[in-house]
N, C-alpha and C positions, 0 to 999 in steps of 0.2 A: 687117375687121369685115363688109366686103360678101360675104364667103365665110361667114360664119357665119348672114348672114341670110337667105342664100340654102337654108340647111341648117336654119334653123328656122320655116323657110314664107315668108320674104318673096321677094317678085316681083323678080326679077333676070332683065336681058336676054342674048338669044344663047339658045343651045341649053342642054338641063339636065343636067347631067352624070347618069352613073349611078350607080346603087345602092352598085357596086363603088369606081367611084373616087370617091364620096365619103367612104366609109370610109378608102380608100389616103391624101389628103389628111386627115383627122382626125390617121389614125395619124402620118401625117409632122408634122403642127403640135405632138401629141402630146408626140411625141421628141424634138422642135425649138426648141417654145416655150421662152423663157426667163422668162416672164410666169407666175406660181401665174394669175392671170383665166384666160390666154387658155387655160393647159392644162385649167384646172375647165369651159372653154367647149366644147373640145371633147372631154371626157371624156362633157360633159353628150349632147351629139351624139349620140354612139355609145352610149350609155345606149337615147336614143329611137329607134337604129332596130337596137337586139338584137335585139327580137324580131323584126321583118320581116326582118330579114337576116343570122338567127341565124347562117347557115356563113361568112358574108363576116366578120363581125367577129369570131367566134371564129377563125377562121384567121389573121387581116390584126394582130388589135388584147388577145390571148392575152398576148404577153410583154408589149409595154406597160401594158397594166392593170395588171398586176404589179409593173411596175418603178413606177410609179407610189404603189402600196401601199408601197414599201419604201423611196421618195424622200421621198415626200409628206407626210410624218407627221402632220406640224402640222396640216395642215388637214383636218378634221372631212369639210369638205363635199365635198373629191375624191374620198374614199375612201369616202366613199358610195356615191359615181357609180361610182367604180371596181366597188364591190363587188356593186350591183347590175347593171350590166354582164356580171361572170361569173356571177352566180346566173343570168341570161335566157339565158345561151349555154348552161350546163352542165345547167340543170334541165330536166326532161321533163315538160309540161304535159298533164295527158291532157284533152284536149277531145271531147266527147261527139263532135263533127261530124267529127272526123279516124277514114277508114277502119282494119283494121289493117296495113296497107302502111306507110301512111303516121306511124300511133302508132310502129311496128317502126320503121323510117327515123329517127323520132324520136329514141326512146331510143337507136338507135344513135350518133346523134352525139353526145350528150349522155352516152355512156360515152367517147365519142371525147377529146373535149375534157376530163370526167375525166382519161383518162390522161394525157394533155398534160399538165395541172394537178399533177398530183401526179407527177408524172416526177422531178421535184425533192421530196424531201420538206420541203426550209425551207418552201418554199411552206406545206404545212397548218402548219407549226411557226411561220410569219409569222401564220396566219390565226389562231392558238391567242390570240398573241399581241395582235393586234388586238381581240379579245374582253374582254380585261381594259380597253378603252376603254370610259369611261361613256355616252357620248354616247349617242343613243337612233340617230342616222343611221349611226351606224357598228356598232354591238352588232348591231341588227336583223337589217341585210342579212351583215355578220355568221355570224350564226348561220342562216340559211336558208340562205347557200351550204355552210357545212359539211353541214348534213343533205343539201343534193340531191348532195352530194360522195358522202357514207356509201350514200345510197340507189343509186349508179351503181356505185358501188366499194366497196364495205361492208369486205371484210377489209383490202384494201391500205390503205385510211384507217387503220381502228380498229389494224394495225401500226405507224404512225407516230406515234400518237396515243399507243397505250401506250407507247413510249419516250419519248416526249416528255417532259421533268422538270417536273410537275405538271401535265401536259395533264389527266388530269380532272378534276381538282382547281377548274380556272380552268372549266369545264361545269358542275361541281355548284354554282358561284355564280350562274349562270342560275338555278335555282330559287327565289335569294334574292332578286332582283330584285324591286322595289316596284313594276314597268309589269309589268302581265298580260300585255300581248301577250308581251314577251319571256322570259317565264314560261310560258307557254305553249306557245311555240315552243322554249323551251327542254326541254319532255317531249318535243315531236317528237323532237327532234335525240338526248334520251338512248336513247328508243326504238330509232332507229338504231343510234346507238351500240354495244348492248347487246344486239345480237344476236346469239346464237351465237357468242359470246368469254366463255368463262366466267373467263379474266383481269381483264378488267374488268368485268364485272360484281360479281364481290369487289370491288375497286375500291370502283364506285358502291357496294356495300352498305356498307363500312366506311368511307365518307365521309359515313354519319347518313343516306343515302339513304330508308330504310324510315321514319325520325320524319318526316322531315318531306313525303314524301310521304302519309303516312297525318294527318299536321294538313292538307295544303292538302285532301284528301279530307271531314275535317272540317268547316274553311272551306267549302268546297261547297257543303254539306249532304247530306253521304252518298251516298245512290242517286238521291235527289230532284236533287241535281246532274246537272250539263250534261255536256257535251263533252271539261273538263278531269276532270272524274272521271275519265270513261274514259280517257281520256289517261293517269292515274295508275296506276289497273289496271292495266293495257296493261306498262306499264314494270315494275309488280312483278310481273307474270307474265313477262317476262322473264328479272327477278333473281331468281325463284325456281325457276325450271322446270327440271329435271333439275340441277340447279346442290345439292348436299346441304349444302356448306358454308355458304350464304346461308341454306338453311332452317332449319339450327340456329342459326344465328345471328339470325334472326326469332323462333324459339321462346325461344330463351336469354332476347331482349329483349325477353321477355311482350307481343310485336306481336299474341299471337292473341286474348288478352286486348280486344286495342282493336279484333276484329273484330266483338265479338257487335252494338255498339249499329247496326251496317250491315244487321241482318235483323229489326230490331223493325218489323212491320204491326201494323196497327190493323183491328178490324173488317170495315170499309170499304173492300175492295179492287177494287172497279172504278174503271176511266177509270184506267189506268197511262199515262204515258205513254211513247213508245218509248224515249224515250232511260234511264225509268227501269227499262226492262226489258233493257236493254242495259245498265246498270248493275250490275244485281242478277245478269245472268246471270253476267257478270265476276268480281263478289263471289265466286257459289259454283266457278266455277272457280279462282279464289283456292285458299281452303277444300280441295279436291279434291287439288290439286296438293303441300300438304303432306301428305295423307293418300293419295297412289297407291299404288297395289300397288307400283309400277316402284321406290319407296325402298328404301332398309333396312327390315329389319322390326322393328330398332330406334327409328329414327328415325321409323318412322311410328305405333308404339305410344306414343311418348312424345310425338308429337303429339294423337294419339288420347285420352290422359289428359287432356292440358293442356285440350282442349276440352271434354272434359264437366265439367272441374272451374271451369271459367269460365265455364259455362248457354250454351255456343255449339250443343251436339248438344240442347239442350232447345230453345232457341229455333229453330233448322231444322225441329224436329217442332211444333213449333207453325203453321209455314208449310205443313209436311203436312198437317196437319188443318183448315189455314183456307179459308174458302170465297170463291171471286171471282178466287183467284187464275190467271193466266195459264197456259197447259195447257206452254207451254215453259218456264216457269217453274219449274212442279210436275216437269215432269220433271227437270230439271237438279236440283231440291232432293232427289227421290228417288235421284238418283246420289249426290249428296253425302250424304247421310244413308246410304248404303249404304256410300260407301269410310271415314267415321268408324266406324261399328260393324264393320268388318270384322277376324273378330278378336281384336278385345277386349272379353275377357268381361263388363267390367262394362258397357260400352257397349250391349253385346247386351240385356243384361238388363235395362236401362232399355229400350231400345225394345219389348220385348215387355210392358213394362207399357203404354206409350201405349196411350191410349182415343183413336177420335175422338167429338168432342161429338155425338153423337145418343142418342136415345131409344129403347130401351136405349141405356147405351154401349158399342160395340163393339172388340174390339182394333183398333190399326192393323193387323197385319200384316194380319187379316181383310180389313178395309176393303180394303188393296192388293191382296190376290189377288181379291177380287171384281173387279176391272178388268182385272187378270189375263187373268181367262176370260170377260173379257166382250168379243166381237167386234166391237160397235161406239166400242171405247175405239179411241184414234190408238195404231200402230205401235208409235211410239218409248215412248209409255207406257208403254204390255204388257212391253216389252224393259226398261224404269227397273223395273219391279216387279220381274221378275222378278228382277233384277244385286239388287235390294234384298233378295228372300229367300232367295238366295245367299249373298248377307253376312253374314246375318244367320244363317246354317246354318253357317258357315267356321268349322271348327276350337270345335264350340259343340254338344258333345255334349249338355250342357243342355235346349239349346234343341231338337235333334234328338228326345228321348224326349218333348218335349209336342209335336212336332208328327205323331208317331206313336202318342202315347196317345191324338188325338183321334178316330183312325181303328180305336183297339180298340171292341170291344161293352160294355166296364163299363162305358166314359168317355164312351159319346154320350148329349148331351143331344137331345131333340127336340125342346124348343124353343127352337133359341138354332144359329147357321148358326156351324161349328166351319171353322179352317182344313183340317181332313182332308175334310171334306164340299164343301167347292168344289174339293181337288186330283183328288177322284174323279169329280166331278161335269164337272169339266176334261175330267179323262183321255177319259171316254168320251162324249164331246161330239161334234157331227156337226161344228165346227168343229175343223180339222187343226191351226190354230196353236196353240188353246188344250189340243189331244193334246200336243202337242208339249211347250210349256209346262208344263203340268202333270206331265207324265213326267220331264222334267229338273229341277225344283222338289223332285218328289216322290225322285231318284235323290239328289238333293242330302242331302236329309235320312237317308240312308242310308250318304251317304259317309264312310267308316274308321271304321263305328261295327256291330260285330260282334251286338252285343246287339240291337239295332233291327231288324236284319233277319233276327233272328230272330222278334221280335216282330211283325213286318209279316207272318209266315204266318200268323198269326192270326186279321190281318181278312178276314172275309166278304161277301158282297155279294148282294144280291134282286137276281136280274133278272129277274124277272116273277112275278105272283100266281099261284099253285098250283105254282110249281117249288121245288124245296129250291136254299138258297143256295150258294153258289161262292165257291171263293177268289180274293183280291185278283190271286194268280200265274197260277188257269185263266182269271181273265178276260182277262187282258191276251194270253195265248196264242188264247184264243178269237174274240179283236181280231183276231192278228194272221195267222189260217189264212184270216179273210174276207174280206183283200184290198183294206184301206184304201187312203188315199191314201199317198204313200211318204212324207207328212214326219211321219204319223202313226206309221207303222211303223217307222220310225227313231226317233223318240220311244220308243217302244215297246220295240223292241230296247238302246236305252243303257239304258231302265229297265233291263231283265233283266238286261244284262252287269255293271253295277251290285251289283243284289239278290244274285245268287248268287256273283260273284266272294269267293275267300276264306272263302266259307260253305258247308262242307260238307253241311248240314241244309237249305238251300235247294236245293241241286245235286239233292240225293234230292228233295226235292219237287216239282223241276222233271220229273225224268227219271220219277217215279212214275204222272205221264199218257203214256199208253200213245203219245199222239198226238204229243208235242212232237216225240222225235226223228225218227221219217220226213217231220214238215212241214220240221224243216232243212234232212234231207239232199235233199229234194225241190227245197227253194228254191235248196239251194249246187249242185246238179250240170244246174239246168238253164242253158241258154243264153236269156237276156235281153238286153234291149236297156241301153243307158249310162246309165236312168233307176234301174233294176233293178241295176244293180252293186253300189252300195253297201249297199242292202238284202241283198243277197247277202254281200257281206261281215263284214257284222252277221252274218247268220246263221251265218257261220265263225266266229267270233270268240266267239258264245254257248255253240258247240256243244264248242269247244277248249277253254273255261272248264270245261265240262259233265267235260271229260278229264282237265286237269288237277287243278279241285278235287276228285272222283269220292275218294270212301272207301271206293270197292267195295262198299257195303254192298245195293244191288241185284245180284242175282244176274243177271237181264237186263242190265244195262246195268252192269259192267263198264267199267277204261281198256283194258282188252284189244281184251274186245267191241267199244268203239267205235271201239275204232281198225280192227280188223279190216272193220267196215260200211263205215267213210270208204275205207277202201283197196276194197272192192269196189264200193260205190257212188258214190261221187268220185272216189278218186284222191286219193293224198297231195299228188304236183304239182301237182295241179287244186286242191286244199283250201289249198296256201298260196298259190297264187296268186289265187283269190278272197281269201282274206285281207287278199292286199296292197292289194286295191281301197279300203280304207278311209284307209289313209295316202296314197295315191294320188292320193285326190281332191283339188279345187282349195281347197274349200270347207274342208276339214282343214288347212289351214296358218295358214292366217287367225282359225281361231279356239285356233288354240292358241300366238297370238301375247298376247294380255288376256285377265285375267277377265271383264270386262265383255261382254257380249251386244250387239255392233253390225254390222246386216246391211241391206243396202241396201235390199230387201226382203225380205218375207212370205217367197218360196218360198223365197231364198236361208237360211233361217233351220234347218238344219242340222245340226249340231257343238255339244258345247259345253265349254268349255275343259278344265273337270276330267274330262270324258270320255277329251278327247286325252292326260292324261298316264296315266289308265287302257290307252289302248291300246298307247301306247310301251311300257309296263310287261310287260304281257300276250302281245305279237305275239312276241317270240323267245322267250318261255320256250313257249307253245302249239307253236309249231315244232318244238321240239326235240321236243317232248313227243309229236307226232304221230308225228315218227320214229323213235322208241327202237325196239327188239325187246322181247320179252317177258323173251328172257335179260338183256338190258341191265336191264330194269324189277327185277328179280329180284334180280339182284347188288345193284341200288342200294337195293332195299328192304333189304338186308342189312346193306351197308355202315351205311345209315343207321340199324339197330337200333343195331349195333355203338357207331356214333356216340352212340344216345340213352342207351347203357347205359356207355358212358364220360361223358356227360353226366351221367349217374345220378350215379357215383363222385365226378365233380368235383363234382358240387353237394352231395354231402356230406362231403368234404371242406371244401367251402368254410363247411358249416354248424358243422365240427368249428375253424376258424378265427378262425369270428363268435366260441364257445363261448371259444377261448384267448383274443380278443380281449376279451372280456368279463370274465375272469380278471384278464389283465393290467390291465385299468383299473380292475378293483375294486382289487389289486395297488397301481396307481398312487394309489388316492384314498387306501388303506391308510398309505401312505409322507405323502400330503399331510394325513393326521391325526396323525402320529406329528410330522410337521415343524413344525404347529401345537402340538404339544402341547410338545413341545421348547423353540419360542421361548415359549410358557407360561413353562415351566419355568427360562428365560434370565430372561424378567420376575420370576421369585420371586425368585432368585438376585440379581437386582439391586436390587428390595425389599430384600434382606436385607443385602445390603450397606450401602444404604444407612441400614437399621436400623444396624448393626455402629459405622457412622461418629457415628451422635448419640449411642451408647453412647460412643463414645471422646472425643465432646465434652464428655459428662456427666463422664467417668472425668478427664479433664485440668482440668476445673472442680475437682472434690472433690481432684483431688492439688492443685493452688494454693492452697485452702481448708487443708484439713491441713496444707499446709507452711507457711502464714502461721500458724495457730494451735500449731503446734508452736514457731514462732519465741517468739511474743509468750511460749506456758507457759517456755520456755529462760530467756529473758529473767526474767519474774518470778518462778522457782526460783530463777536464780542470786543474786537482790537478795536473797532471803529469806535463801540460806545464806550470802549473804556477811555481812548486817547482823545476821538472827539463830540462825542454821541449821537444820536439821531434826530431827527426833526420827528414832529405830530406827524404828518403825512405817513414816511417812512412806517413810525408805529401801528398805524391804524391798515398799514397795507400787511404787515406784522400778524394782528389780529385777525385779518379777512383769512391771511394763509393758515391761520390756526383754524379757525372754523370750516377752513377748505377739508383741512384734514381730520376735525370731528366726524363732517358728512361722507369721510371716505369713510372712516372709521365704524360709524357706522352701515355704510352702504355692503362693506364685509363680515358684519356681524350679521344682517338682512342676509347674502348668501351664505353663511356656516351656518344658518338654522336651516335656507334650505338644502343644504348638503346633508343634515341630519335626518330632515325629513326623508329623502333618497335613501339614505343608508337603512332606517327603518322601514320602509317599505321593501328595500332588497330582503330584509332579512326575514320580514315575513315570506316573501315568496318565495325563498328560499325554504322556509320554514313547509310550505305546504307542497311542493313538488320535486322532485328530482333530476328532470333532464338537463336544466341547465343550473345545476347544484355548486360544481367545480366552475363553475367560469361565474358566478355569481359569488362565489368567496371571493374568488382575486379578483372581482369588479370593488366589492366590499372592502379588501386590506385596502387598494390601491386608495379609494374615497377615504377612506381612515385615515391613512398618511395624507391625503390633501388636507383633510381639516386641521390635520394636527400641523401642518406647516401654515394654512391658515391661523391657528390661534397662536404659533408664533410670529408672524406677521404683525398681529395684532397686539401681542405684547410689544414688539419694535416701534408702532405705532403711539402705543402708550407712555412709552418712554420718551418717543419724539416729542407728544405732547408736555411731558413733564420739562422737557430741554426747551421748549419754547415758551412755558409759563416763566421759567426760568429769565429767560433771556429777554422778555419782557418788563420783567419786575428790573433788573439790572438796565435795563434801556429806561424805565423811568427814570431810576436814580441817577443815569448820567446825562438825561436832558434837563434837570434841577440843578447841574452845575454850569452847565453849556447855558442856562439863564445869565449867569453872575457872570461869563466871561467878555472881556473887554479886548480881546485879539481881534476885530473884526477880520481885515485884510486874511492873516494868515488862517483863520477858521473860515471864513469863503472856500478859499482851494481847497483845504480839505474837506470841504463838505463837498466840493463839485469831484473831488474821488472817489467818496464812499459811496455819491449816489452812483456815478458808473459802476462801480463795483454790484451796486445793490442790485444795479437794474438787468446788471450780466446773471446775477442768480436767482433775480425773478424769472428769466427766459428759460432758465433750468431747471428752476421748479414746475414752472407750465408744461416742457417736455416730457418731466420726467410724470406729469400727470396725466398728460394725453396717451403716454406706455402704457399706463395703467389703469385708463380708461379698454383701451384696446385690448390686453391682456383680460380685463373681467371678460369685452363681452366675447373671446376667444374659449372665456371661459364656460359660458352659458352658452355656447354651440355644442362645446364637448356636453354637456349639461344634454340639452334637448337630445344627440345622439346614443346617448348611452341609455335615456329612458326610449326613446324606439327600438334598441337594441331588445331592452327588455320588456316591450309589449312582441315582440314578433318571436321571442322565445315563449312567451306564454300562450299565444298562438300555437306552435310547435308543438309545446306540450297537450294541448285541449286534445287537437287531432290525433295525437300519438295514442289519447285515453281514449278517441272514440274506436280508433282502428282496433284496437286490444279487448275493447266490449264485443265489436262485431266477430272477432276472430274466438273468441269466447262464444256467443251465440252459436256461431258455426258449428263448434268441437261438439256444444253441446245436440245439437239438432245430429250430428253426425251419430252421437252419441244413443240419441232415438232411433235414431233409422236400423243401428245393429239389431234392435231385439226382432225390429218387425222382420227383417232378411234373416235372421236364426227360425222364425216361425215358418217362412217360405222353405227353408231349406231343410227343415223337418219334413215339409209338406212331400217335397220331391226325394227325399229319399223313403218317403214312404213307399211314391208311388214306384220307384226302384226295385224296392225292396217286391211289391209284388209282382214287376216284373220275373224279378231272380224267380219268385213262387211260382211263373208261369213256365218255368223254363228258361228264360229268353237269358241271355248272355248282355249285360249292360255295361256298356263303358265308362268307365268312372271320369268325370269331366273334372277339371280342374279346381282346388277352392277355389270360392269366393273369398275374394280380399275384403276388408275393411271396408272402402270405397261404397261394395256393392252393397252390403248390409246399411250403410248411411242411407244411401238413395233410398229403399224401400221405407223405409220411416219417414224421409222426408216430405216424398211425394203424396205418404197416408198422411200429414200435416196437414199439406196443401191441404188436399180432400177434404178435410176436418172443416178449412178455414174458410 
């Protein structure tokens, strides 16, 4: 214990040992002790003088700490010591007072010891481990040694870490942690983590990383939060940044939704403080990052939605418009409000409704270009505007025609400052920036929009009392023969090469002042200094446009002629190589890396992006175009008639296509009313069946009816003749009813033959076609089963018959005794009973005939229905065989037409082909479909016919 007291300041005799070997003794008690005291005593040691003698005890006391961590378990309080131990050797402390020799020396060792550390991966796999310990002395130091691990070593960690079987897993329970500190430090540590491993950052994201980082944000209180705000940012600017999978899966899980309440201000926005301005900047870089150009242009349109439809792009324009707010603020808000509207159209067109609040109100965009071109606004302002009415022009033809209707003569108001009125008022401005500015703004509004610039020759301009006005195009030339500044004239020149690119009717109105072309050639063949080059270049670059769009429609200025001037007053080598000075320069790569406008300064302020793909576009086709010959120009004009007049033929072929196309689908809808009409027709058909069935239900009632009442009449005839018998009369009415019912008798066998007939003829047409195949059997069973209840009818009938020959032969015999009876009196009465009786079931018999009078001819309606049923099906089917002929005819003419359009399209890749021979650069047009190869055989049909 006298070695230990010696080591924590008490006064011990003799000499003092050193620095070195009192760590060499630690380490050995260390290793040695068999005592948990003695070894937590002098873990504790070596704890207190890590940091004095960081390289002794990382070198001397490295593996023991370790083995200690992996011995020791049980107790809390060694693995403390342990652990803060390595955190003091491994971490790099920057202290203001250390030179940079000595900070560099630092961190050197402090990657040193890194490596040692993780040379073994158990090691961080031990540390992962220890982390799932609740203690606050063992979590803590903990988690600060893995971050200064990540920080010294960042990928070799984060490799370990993601094989490790739920290594992040047991990280993303720091955030759940009820002690701030270790919550806290636990952002650090993900921070780390999470950088530049887009593995695990999926990971953290799909570990609920974004909820519950956006509730501790919450907790906070938003921007007005401290230090763990930022902390939070920080970390989802990690998991979202270039990372697309993360971002969708933010959008999916309406996180953008839970960003708007992070940019509600109040009136009142002075005294921010820093930290809330570092909060708020974070927020809209947030915001920016799911809507960068650098996305998909999927992914970020469908961010783009999500925000305006959840008040986030309204509430950023409400920060645009508010007053107080911080000047680095406002600009960061005018980036972000620029990469949401970029775009997307409806975004755009909300922002051009914003007003800001003054008296009048004015538009925003107004408001923004007034700062624009106003020289004493900051830098970076000017540059946020400007990327904002970029944006705001992107692909937004819309927005493009009012912001050049305000610069026509109908459209100007005079009292009311219009956005064309400050881009003019820009352009020729004695300040260069706001030339500049204003010329790239104004080129914007003109890009891929064919109509505008034509419309922009329109406007005119006073430059001065008693002169006639000038166009918007001499003025900018008469800018540019006076010898501005060069970021002016470079402003200047992308307008031009802009305006007239692509527009034949600009090119003439360029070339219609007599002055423009000798100031090019002037500028491009002299020798200037390296400031002058790329103005130089511009002027190649205007004058190549001037050649290649050229319609020849000046007689002076010709692509002949000019090219002729250039080869005697430049030089064709001399003209492309000033050319090249534009992609050459340093200042052209950089800016045609972003849309965004970011230059370190003013004068660097140069290029600007959609310029640069104008020129990549432009520079080899003006090339070639300078060195063609006049015969080369010639042939190619030819070739390309040739081309436009086999374009002629295709494109009316192809109209002759649309035409069969149109045919065919009336055709088709013809077929889908006959199909409808059909299954009509199936429905009646099945209607009437079903009629057919409660007829036969009626018809089997009234046969059980008649047959019980023919029973009971049998029965009471036979009592009568056998007790008192019948008279002649009676008999012979007997006999008429017998014969009544031969003629029904046969009157039913006359309908079952024609029932037969019916059923043969269904079965033939059944036999010969198929649309109405299935409802022609069950027309067929249904008949079947009539007849066959018909010829049981008929057998009932027959038996009737036999019951009444019967009953006749029996009624003779008892009118031969009824002779020889001598009862007068009492055979009177009952003969005046039996005839009421008789006469009651002759009135029975008649009704029960008139049933079945009624019932046949119920029956011969259904009869006549069910044969029209079956002519308007054979109908059905005839048309159904013609429509299917002509649709056949069709395939097949369609079928001629390909070979004739495979022969055309031989033809014209021929003549392609020698274009390629002639030099010329041909653009491959799209196949021809099917369609078009029909047409062409068709029409050579006709011809034929």
């Amino acid at each position: 214990m006298n070695f230990f007291r010696g080591v924590m300041g008490g006064q011990a005799a003799g000499p003092q040992p050193s620095g070195a070997e009192t760590i060499q003794k630690l380490c050995d008690r260390v290793a040695s002790s068999t005592l948990l005291e003695d070894r937590r005593d002098a873990v504790r040691a070596l704890k207190s003088l890590s940091k004095k003698y960081r390289m002794e005890v990382g070198t001397q006391a490295m593996d023991h700490l370790i083995n200690i961590l992996q011995t020791d378990r049980s107790d809390s309080e060694i693995l403390g010591y342990a652990l803060d131990t390595l955190y003091n050797i491994i971490c790099n402390d920057e202290e203001e007072e250390q030179d940079e020799a000595a900070q560099k020396q630092a961190d050197d060792l402090g990657a040193q010891f890194t490596d040692q550390f993780i040379q073994d991966p158990e090691h961080v796999t031990l540390l992962l481990t220890l982390l799932e310990e609740f203690d606050f002395h063992v979590r803590w130091p903990g988690v600060k040694l893995l971050t200064a691990l990540l920080k010294n070593q960042g990928p070799q960690v984060q490799g370990v870490i993601l094989v490790s079987p739920m290594g992040v897993s047991r990280l993303m329970d720091l955030l759940a942690d009820s002690r701030e500190v270790i919550r806290n430090d636990g952002l650090l540590l993900l921070q780390q983590l999470t950088k530049s491993n887009a593995a695990i950052q999926k990971i953290v994201a799909f570990e609920n990383a974004f909820e519950r980082l956006l509730d501790i944000i919450t907790e906070e209180g938003s921007s007005d939060g401290g230090i763990v705000v930022e902390d939070c940012l920080l970390l989802l600017l990690n998991l979202l940044k270039n990372n697309s999978s993360n971002q969708n899966f933010f959008k999916e899980g309406s996180y953008i939704q839970r960003m708007k309440p992070w940019f509600e201000v109040g009136d009142d926005n002075s005294g921010w403080s820093a930290q809330k301005v570092t909060n708020l900047h974070l927020m809209l870089q947030l915001v920016r990052v799911m809507v960068s150009p650098v996305n998909s242009p999927g992914a970020t349109a469908s961010c783009q939605k999500s925000m305006y439809q959840c008040g986030l792009l309204q509430q950023l324009c409400t920060i645009l418009m508010a007053t107080g707010v911080p000047a680095d603020i406002l600009t960061e808000t005018i980036n972000t409000v620029s990469e949401v509207i970029r775009g997307s159209q409806v975004n755009q067109d909300y922002f051009a409704s914003v007003n800001a609040p003054s008296n009048p109100p004015r538009p925003a965009i107004v408001v923004l270009l007034m700062s624009m071109v106003n020289e004493r606004q900051p830098f970076v302002l000017r540059c946020a505007v400007l990327y904002c009415f970029q944006c705001f022009l992107y692909k937004n033809q819309k927005g493009q025609g009012e912001i050049v209707a305000t610069l026509l003569p109908s459209t100007i108001d005079a009292n009311s400052i219009s956005a064309g009125q400050l881009l003019c008022g820009g352009l020729f401005s004695a300040d260069s920036l706001s030339n500049w500015c204003a010329a790239v703004a104004l080129a914007h509004a003109l890009q891929d929009n064919l109509t505008q610039k034509e419309q922009l020759l329109r406007v005119q301009l006073a430059t001065s009392l008693g002169k006639p006005p000038v166009s918007l195009l001499q003025q900018c030339t008469n800018i540019l023969s006076q010898g501005s500044k060069v970021q002016t004239r470079v402003g200047l020149l992308m307008l031009l090469c802009t305006w007239i690119s692509n527009c034949p009717i600009a090119v003439t109105h360029f070339l219609h002042n007599q002055e423009n072309v000798p100031f090019l050639t002037a500028q491009i063949s002299e020798n200037l200094g390296e400031d002058e080059r790329l103005v130089q270049g511009l002027c190649a670059l205007l004058l190549g446009i001037c050649i290649y769009y050229n319609d020849n429609s000046l007689e002076n200025y010709t692509k002949e002629k000019l090219k002729q001037l250039i080869e005697k007053r430049i030089g064709k080598e001399n003209f492309v190589e000033k050319l090249g000075f534009i992609t050459k320069h340093e200042l052209y790569s950089r800016a045609a890396q972003k849309p965004q406008p970011v230059f370190p300064s003013p004068e660097q302020m140069l290029f600007d992006h959609e310029f640069t793909k104008l020129v990549k576009e432009l520079e080899g086709v003006i090339t070639k175009a300078v060195h063609k010959s006049s015969e080369e120009e010639k042939k190619e004009e030819e070739v390309k008639k040739t081309l436009e007049q086999h374009d002629n033929i295709v494109t009316q072929y192809k109209e002759l296509i649309r035409e069969q196309d149109a045919q065919i689908q009336e055709l088709k809808e013809q077929v889908a009313s006959m199909t409808t009409q059909n299954e009509q027709m199936q429905n009646t058909v099945t209607q009437q069946l079903s009629q057919i069935q409660q007829h036969k239900d009626q018809y089997n009632i009234l046969k059980l009816k008649l047959g019980k009442d023919n029973q009971s009449q049998s029965n009471s005839q036979g009592e009568s003749s056998q007790v008192n018998g019948l008279q002649t009369e009676e008999l012979t009415q007997l006999r008429e009813e017998v014969e009544e019912l031969r003629k029904q008798h046969s009157l039913l066998q006359t309908q079952l033959s024609d029932k037969d007939a019916l059923i043969n003829t269904l079965q033939s047409e059944k036999a010969e076609g198929s649309a109405a195949g299935s409802d022609n059997t069950e027309l067929l069973k249904e008949l079947e089963a009539l007849r066959s209840q018909v010829q049981s009818q008929s057998a009932e009938i027959t038996q009737m018959k036999t019951e009444r020959q019967e009953l006749l032969r029996r009624a003779e015999a008892g009118s031969s005794d009824a002779v020889s009876s001598s009862d007068g009196s009492s055979d009177a009465a009952k003969i005046t009973e039996v005839e009421s009786r008789l006469a009651a079931q002759t009135t029975e018999t008649e009704k029960l005939k008139e049933e079945a009078k009624s019932l046949s001819q119920s029956r011969a309606e259904l009869e006549q229905q069910l044969a029209s049923a079956n002519s308007t099906v054979a109908i059905l089917q005839t048309e159904k065989t013609k429509l299917q002929t002509e649709v056949q005819e069709s395939k097949k003419e369609q079928d001629d037409l390909l070979m004739l359009l495979a022969d055309q399209d031989q033809k014209i890749h021929s003549l392609k082909q020698r274009l390629k021979d002639l030099g010329e650069t041909v653009d491959d047009e799209d196949d021809l479909d099917a369609r078009d190869q029909t047409d062409d055989d068709y029409e050579e049909d006709e011809d034929e016919d």
